[in-house]
Every structure is written in structure tokens, then in C-alpha cells.
N, C-alpha and C positions, 0 to 999 in steps of 0.2 A: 504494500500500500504506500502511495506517494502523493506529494505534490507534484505539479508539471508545470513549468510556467513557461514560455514559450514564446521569446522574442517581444516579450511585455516594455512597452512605453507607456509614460504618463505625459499629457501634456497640458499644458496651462495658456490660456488664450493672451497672447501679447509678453509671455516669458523669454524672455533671450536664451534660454535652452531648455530642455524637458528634463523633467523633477527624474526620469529614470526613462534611459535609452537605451534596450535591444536586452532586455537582462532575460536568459535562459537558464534556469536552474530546476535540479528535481532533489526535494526535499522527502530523506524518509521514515518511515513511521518507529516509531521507538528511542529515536534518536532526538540528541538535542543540536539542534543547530544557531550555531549565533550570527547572527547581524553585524558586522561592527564599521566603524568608519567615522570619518570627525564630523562635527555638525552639518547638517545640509549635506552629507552625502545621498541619501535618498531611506534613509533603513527604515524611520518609520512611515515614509510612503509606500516601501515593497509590503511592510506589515498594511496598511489599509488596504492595500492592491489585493489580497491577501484577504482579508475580511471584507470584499468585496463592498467597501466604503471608499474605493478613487475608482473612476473612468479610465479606462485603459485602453489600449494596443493591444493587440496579441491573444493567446488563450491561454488559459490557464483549469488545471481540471484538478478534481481532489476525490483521491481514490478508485481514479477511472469517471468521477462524474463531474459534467462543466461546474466552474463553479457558481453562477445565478442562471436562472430559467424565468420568463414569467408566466410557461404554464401550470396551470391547477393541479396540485394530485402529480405531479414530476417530482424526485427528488433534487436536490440542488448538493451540492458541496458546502457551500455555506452553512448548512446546517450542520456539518461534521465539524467545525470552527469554533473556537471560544476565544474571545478576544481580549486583553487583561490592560488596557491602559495606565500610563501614566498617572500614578496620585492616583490611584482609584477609588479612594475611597471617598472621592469628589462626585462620585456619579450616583451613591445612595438619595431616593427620593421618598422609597414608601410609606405608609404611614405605621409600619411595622416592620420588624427584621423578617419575617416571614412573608411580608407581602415582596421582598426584596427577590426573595428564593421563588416565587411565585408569577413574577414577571418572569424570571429570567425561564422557568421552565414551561411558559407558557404555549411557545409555539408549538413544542414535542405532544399539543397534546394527553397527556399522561392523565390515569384515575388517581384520584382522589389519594388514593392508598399508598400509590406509588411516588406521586409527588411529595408525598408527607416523611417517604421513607427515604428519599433523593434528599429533602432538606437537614435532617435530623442527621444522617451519617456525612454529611458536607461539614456540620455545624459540630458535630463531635470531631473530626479529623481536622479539623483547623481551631479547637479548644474553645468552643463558643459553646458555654453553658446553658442547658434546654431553655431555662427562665428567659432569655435575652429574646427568646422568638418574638413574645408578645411586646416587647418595648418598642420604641421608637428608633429606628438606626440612626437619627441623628441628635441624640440625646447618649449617646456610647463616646466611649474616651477614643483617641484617635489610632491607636494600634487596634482594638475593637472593631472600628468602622474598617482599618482596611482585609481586617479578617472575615467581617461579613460579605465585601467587596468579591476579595482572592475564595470565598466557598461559596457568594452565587454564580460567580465564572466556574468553576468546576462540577456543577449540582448536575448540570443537563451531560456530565461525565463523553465531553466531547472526545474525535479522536483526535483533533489538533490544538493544540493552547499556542493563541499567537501574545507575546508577552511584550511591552515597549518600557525598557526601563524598570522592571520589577524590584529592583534594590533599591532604587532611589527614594532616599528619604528612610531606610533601615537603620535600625542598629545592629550592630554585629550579631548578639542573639538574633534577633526575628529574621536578619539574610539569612543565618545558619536554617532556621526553623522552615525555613521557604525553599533554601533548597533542598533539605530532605523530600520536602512537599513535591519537586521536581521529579527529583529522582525517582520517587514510587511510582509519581505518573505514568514517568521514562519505561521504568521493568512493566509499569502493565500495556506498554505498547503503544502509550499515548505518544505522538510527534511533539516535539517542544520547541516552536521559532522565537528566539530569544532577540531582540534588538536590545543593545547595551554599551554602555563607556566603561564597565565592572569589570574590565579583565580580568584582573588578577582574583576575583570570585568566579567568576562561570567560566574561565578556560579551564580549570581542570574537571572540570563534568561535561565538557563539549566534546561531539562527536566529529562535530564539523565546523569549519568556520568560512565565512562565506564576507568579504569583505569591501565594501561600494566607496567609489570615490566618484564626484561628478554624475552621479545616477549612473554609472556602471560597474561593472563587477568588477576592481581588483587583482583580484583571485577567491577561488572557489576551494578550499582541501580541505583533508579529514585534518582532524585536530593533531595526529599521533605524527603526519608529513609535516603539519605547520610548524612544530615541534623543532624540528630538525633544519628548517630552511627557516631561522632569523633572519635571512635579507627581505623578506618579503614585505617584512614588516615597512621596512622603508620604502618601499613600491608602493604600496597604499599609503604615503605619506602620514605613517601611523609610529608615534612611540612606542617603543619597544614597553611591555609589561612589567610590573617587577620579577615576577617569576622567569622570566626570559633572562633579565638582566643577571637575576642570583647565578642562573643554571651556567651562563656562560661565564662567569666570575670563577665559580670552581672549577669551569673546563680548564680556563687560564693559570688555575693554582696546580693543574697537576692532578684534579681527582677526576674520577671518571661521573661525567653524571648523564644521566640517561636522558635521550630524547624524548622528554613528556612536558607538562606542566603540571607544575608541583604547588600543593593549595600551600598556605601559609603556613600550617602545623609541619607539613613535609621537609620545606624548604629549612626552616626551622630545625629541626631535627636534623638533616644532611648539613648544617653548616656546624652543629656543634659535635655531629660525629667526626667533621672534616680536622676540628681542631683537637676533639678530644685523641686523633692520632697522633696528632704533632707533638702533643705534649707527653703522648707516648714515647715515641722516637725520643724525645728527649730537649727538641729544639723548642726553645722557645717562641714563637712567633712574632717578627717585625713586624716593623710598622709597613715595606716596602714587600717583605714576603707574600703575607697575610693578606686574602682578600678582603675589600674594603663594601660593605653593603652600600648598595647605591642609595642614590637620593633616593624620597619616595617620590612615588609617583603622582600625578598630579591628574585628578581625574577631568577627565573633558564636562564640562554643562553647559545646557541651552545656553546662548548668550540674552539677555537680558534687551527688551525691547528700549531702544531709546528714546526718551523723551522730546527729544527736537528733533527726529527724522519722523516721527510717527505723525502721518494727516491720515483724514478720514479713508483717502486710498491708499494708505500701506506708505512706509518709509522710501521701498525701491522704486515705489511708483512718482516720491519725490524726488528723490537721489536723478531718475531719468528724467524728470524736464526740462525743458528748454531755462540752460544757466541765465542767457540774457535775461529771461522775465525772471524765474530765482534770486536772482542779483538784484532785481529792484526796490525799492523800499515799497513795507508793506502799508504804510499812508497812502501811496499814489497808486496801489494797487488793490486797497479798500475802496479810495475815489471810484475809481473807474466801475469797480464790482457795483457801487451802488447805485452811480448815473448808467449804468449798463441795465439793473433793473428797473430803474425809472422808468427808460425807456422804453422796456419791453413793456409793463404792465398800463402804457397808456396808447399801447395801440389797440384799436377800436375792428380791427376787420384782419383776413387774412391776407392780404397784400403787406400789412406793415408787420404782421408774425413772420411771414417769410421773408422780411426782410433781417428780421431779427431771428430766424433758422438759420439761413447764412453767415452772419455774424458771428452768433454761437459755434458753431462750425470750423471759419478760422478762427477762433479761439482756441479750440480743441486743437487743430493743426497745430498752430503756434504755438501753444505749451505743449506739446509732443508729450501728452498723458495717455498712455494706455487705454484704449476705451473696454478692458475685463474692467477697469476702475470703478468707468462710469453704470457698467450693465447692474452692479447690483441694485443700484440707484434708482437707474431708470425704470425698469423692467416692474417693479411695483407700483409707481406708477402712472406708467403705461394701462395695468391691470387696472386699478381704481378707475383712468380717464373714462376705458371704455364702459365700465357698468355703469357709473354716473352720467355718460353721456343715454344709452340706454335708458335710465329710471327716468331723466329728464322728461325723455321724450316723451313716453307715455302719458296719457291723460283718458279719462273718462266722461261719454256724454257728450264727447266734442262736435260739433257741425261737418260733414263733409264737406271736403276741402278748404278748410280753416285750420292752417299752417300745420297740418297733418299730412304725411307722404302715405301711409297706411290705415286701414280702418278694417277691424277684427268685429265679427260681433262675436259677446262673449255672457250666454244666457241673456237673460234680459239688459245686460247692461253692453253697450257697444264703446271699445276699444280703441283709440287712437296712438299712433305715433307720428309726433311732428318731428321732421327732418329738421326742421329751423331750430329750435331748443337744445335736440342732441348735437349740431355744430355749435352755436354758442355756447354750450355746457364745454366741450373738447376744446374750443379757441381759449379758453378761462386756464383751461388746463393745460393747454402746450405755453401757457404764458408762463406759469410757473414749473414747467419742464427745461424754457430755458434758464431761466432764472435758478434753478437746481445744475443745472450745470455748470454753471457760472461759478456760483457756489465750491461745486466740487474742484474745480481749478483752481479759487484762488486756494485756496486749501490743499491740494498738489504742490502747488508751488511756492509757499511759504508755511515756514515751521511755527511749530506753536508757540515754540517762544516771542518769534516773529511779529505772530500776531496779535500776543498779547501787549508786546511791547507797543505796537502799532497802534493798538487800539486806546490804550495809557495816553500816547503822546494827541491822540484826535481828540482826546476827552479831557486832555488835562484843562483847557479853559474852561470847563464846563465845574471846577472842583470849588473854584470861588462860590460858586452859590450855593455850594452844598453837595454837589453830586456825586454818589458814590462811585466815580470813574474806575478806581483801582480795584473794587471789587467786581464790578461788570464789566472788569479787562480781564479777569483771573474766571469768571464765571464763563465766560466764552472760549477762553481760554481750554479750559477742564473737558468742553463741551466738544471742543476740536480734535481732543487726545485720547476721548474716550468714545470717539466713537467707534476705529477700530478695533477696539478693544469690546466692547461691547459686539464685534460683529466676530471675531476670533473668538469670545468666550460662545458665545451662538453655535457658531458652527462645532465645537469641540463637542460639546455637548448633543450635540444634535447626531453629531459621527458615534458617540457611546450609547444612547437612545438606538438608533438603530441596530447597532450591532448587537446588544444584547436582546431586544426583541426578535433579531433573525426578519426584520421588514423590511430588506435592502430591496430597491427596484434601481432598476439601470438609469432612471433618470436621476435619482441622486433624493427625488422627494420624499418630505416623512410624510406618513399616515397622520391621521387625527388621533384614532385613539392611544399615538403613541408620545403624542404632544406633552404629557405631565412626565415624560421621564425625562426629558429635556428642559423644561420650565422651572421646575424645584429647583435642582441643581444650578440653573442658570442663576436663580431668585436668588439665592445662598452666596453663589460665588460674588453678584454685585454687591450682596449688604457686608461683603467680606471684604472686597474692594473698596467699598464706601468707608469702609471705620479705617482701613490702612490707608486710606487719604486722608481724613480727620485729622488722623494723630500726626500725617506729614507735616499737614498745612498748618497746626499746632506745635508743633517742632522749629517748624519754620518761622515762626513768631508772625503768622497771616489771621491771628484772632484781633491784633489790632489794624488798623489801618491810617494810612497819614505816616508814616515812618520812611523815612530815608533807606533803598533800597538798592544794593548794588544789583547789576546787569550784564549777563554774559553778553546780551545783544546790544552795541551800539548803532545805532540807526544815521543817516546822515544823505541828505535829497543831493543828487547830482542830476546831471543835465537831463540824461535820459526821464528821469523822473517830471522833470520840467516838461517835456517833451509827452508825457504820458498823461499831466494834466493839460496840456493843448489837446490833445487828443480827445478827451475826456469830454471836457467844452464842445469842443466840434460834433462829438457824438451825442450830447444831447441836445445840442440847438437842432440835428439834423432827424434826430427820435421824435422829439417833442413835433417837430414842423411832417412829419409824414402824416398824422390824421388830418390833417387841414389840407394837404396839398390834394390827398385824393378824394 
């Protein structure tokens, strides 16, 4: 029994390269396979490729069977799958540890009897006391939570556990205790794909190591070949582990040490056997004889989202804009955004929207923003314009042919829809479609410190009479930085909702009634983000206001800028004069 993956690419709309290119591998059952590579190499994409949570290239089958189908009564592979995320103990939502075990064994079907017996040997083999069913899983201490996490991923006794990270955030007891937890999985024949920076804990239980740089494969070996060929390590531009480091330390001294990886207790043991010989023999050990244990090692972690690269479209989608406009002050470039609305929201017909389609248009040209940026944006609504242009039109009782294109009768009451209502409902609404887009650009192209700062210095005359400019510069501020952050904590959540329900469809959408396992968890993690901004902004000494503030961002108008508000002018003498000319 295997996986197969089979010339798998992922690609992302407007990415300068794909997240994983051409990657063939056959992963098999009993075995533990690791992932490894530096950040952004692709590992935990092959894993959702894998839990059929990315769009992909290629094929991919588990067990002999494709892995998603969307007919009825077919089986899929995906259901042979259990998927263990990152932090998992983030994705508990139910309103009982039992209803935890209940979601997750939902799709299987199972009686009553069996599912109660699937919960209770889950919750004894991971040390979860009977009484804890009935509680609350988020009223449990936080090694608790992620023990009911790690035995509702194992309940439905899949034959794959795909795992991202499963150390992270342990302490040495509970790794020790998890991977026992592995390893039984392993002898009963469960597949185990590990994605991991933990070397020096999962290399000596790895079967295989499978290693991605750039969304491709490295190198593909058993663990017992990786063993023996340390250059490889530098070919996947990957640090040598410490257990590598030890093993060839003693090769160097003269002992024989075998081609394997050696857990911590081992390496430990072979280095005081190493010397408890020497002092046999009689010599003492120098300082230049004696091997020296290396540094430790320094384990790889996500890097940390930055606060002045992040706008509402992602940091990379700022980093790529057009530098001229980046480069401009964010004063002349607030002007412009808001005589650019002006404009749009006082034209009266479609002649002067399309002239303001166009505009928008170069705009987007010109700041050379990615339009995946703009789709999340648009795309909803796009959806609202049309049903409200729609409910618009409809009317009841109306007159034939009295600004109605249609006429239903519908029982005794007869049905109109006026075509005239539902365009003017839709011209309402492509006005502030451009206007959203506008929005999204300057936002693309200016950072939030940018534009807090910007927004401070428009507002600073405004402080003489009271006006709270410095907290409605940090309020907008907050609002610009969280929004993708709010739309990253969404999708994360929304990727573990699916997965554990087994409701994956190829277009990527959830269900309804799968909607509260992503919503709680979502709810949870903002009032979690909310109180770690509190205490920032309280740290930061931002509970008073009026205080003298240094500034990473210095701001300063040059020509171009000058050049931006002529523009500016020009463009609204020429907005403003389009409803009277036609």
C-alpha cells in the first residue's frame, strides 16, 4: 500500500514561481517519512496536496485509489488520510471533548456503539481521563487541549497520518510521549508523513527522508543511505543535524561509528564510551585530541510576519509594485485616492463609470499589483452587485410596460422586473467597485506605517481643536494590518475544518454545515489577537495620547509628489465637469 504522486505542481495565480514543481514520489505504508527543507521550501504544501486541501497538477492516488472523487457512494483516498496541523490544539471548537471525537468521526458513518468505542480507546491511549468527555475542550489546560486535538486525528484510526510540525511547541517529555505515539502507529502499519525542522528528534525513527528546496525535490533516500552520504545535506542547502555533526566528530577521532542517526541518549552514550576508552588506555584527553561537541543546533521557525511589508494584499504583493508610486509620499497619494473617489461616486450614468473603468484600470497597470490581490476583493462583491441588482428589480402589481422588461404572473399577484432599477442598483455598485480598488492599491503600495504616518501629518491641523488625529491615524492604521491577517487566520482555519470533516471538493469550497468548525476557532484566535494587541499598545505607552513620538518613517514631499497633486486637481476638475458635459 502506497502513496503515488505523480508529476504534482501547485500553482498560484500571479506567483513568480509555483509553490511545488514536477514533484514525483511514492510514499509507503508503515513507514515514516519526513519532509524537511528551510522555510518556503514547499513541505507543508506537499502535506495539503496530500490532504487534498491545494489544487494541483498531476495525480496523485492513495492505496490504489484517486485521491478526491465527487461521485456518490465512490470511495476516495482522502478518507484513508488524517491530517494533524500545526498548534492543533487551535482547531478545538465543540461544545464538549466528545463532541470533538464526534465531528471528527462523522463522515465514517459508524453506530453509535462503535463510535463511543473509537472515542474512549483514542482518549485512554493518549491519557485523557473518561470524566474530561463531558467538559468543555476549551476550558482544558493547554497540553490537554492538544491531547484531545492529537486522539481526534487518530479516532477514525486512519491508514495515513499526514503531520506539519508535531513537536513544535513540546516539551521534551510530551515529544518523547508523541513519538512513542508514532511509532505504534508505524508497527501497526499506519504510513506516517512527517513535515519538520526537528531533526535531531525524528531522524532516528525515519524511514525515509524526502527533502524540497524551491518546490522541488532535493533528494528522495531511505534514512539508513542519508546516513552515510552527509554531503547531501549541503545540496538541499540544509544544516547538517546535530546527530550528523556528533557521528562524524568521532569518525574524525579515530572511532568507528556507524552509518545511522543516533537519538540523543545514543549519541550520549557513544561519546562517553568513546572516552571512557581513552582513559582506559591511559591517555588523558586534550584539548586538541578530544572531540569537541558542536554548537547546538539552531532550529529553523516560520519567520514572523512583518509589520511594514504586510497590506491588505500580502507583503510580496507590496515588495512587487511599481517603486516609483512606493516611493511616493503617502499624503499625495491619500490626495489623489480620495479626489479619485470623489470623482467616481459623482458620476450620474455609464458613460462617466466607464470612464472611470478605464482609469481604474491604469491604475492597476501602473502599480503593477497582482490582480490574485484584487480577486478576493472583488469576487464578493461582484456576488452581492448581482442579487441586489436582481431584488431591485423586482416589484409587485406593476403596470405593463412601466419601466419593467418582464412581467410573471405569479397566482393572483403579477410579477414585474424593471431592467431600469436593476442597472441603476449595479451602476451604485460598480461605483464603489472602483473605489475598492483604488483602495486596494493604495494599500499595495504603501506600508502601514506609511500610512499611519500619513494620515498623522493630514490630520495634524485638525488637533488644535481637539481632534483625536493620533488615534484615528493608529485606528486605521491597525485596520490596514489586520486585515490580512484576518484573511490568513480564515483560510487556516477553514483548511483544518475541512480536513477533519473529510468535505474537501475540488473547488476548494466549504459546506455550510461545516461552517462552526471554522468560526469558533476563528472567534478564539481574534479575541487572542485582540488582548496581544492590548497589552502591545499598553507597553507601548499608546493609552495616553499627545506625547512626543519617535518615527521609523520620515516622510518629506518632493517634486514628483508636487507633480501628483497637479494631477490630482486636473483629475477632479475633469470628474467633476463629465456629468454636465454629457
Amino acid at each position: 500500500m502506497a502513496i503515488k504522486a505523480e508529476r504534482v505542481s501547485v500553482r498560484v495565480g500571479g506567483a513568480s514561481r509555483p509553490l511545488l514543481s514536477d514533484v514525483s514520489c511514492t510514499l509507503e505504508s508503515g513507514q515514516v517519512t519526513l519532509l524537511i527543507g528551510r522555510n518556503g521550501a514547499g513541505k507543508t504544501t506537499l502535506l495539503d496536496v496530500l490532504g487534498g486541501l491545494a489544487t494541483f497538477e498531476g495525480s496523485i492516488t492513495v492505496d490504489g485509489l484517486p485521491l478526491m472523487t465527487e461521485k456518490r457512494g465512490v470511495a476516495s483516498g482522502l478518507e484513508r488520510t488524517g491530517q494533524l496541523f500545526q498548534y492543533p490544539e487551535a482547531q478545538l471548537f465543540a461544545r464538549s471533548v466528545r463532541g470533538e471525537f464526534d465531528y471528527s468521526l462523522r463522515y465514517l458513518k459508524l453506530p453509535g456503539a462503535e463510535a463511543k468505542r473509537r472515542t474512549e480507546e483514542a482518549m485512554r491511549e493518549f491519557g485523557l481521563a473518561p470524566e474530561l468527555a463531558g467538559q468543555s475542550p476549551l476550558l482544558l489546560s493547554g497540553g490537554e487541549k492538544r491531547r484531545v486535538a492529537l486522539a481526534s486525528t487518530v479516532a477514525p484510526t486512519p491508514d495515513w497520518l499526514l503531520l506539519d510540525e508535531p513537536t513544535a511547541g513540546l516539551d521534551p517529555e510530551a515529544a518523547e510521549e508523541l513519538l512513542a505515539s508514532l511509532l505504534r502507529r508505524k508497527a501497526s502499519g499506519v504510513g506516517l508523513v512527517v513535515a519538520t525542522h526537528d531533526l535531531d528528534l525524528l531522524l532516528p525513527i525515519a524511514d525515509r527522508v524526502i527533502a524540497l528546496r524551491g518546490g522541488r525535490i532535493a533528494f528522495d533516500r531511505p534514512a539508513a543511505e542519508l546516513a552515510a552520504q552527509p554531503e547531501l545535506w549541503a545540496h538541499a542547502q540544509l544544516g547538517k543535524p546535530l546527530c550528523v555533526e556528533l557521528t562524524e566528530l568521532l569518525r574524525e577521532s579515530g572511532e568507528s561509528a556507524p552509518a545511522a542517526f543516533w537519538t540523543p541518549a545514543e549519541a550520549a552514550d557513544a561519546w562517553a564510551a568513546q572516552l571512557g576508552r581513552r582513559e582506559a588506555e591511559g591517555a588523558a584527553p586534550s584539548a586538541d585530541s578530544s572531540p569537541q561537541p558542536p554548537e547546538a543546533a539552531v532550529t529553523a521557525v516560520p519567520e514572523p510576519l512583518l509589520a511594514g511589508n504586510a497590506g491588505p494584499s500580502g507583503s510580496d504583493d507590496a515588495a512587487g509594485a511599481n517603486p516609483s508610486i512606493r516611493s511616493l509620499d503617502p499624503r499625495s497619494k491619500w490626495l489623489f485616492y480620495m479626489i479619485f473617489s470623489i470623482g467616481i461616486f459623482v458620476q450620474r450614468d455609464w458613460f462617466g463609470l466607464g470612464i472611470g473603468f478605464v482609469l481604474t484600470a491604469a491604475l492597476v497597470i501602473a502599480c503593477r499589483v497582482p490582480i490574485r490581490s484584487l480577486t478576493p476583493f472583488v469576487r464578493p462583491l461582484l456576488g452581492i452587485t448581482a442579487i441586489s441588482a436582481v431584488v431591485s428589480g423586482i416589484g409587485m402589481g406593476g403596470k405593463p410596460g412601466e419601466a419593467a422588461g418582464l412581467t410573471i404572473p405569479f397566482g393572483n399577484v403579477e410579477l414585474t422586473f424593471s431592467i431600469v432599477s436593476a442597472l441603476a442598483t449595479t451602476l451604485e455598485f460598480m461605483k464603489i467597485l472602483c473605489v475598492l480598488v483604488g483602495g486596494i492599491l493604495l494599500s499595495a503600495t504603501t506600508t502601514p506605517l506609511e500610512m499611519k504616518r500619513g494620515i498623522e501629518k493630514l490630520l495634524m491641523p485638525l488637533v488644535l481643536i481637539r481632534f483625536p488625529a493620533e488615534a484615528l491615524s493608529l485606528a486605521a492604521s491597525l485596520l490596514l494590518r489586520f486585515v490580512p491577517v484576518l484573511r490568513k487566520e480564515a483560510g487556516r482555519f477553514g483548511r483544518i475544518a475541512k480536513s477533519r470533516g473529510k468535505r474537501v471538493r475540488r473547488s476548494g469550497k466549504m459546506r455550510l454545515r461545516d461552517l462552526p468548525a471554522m468560526f469558533v476557532p476563528l472567534l478564539l484566535s481574534l479575541l487572542q489577537l485582540a488582548s496581544d494587541l492590548t497589552l502591545a499598545l499598553e507597553a507601548r505607552g499608546y493609552t495616553r495620547t499627545g506625547l512626543r513620538r519617535t518615527s521609523a518613517v520620515t516622510l518629506r514631499l518632493t517634486r514628483r509628489d508636487g507633480a501628483t497633486f497637479a494631477a490630482s486637481a486636473a483629475l477632479l476638475a475633469v470628474m467633476l465637469a463629465l456629468p454636465r458635459l454629457i
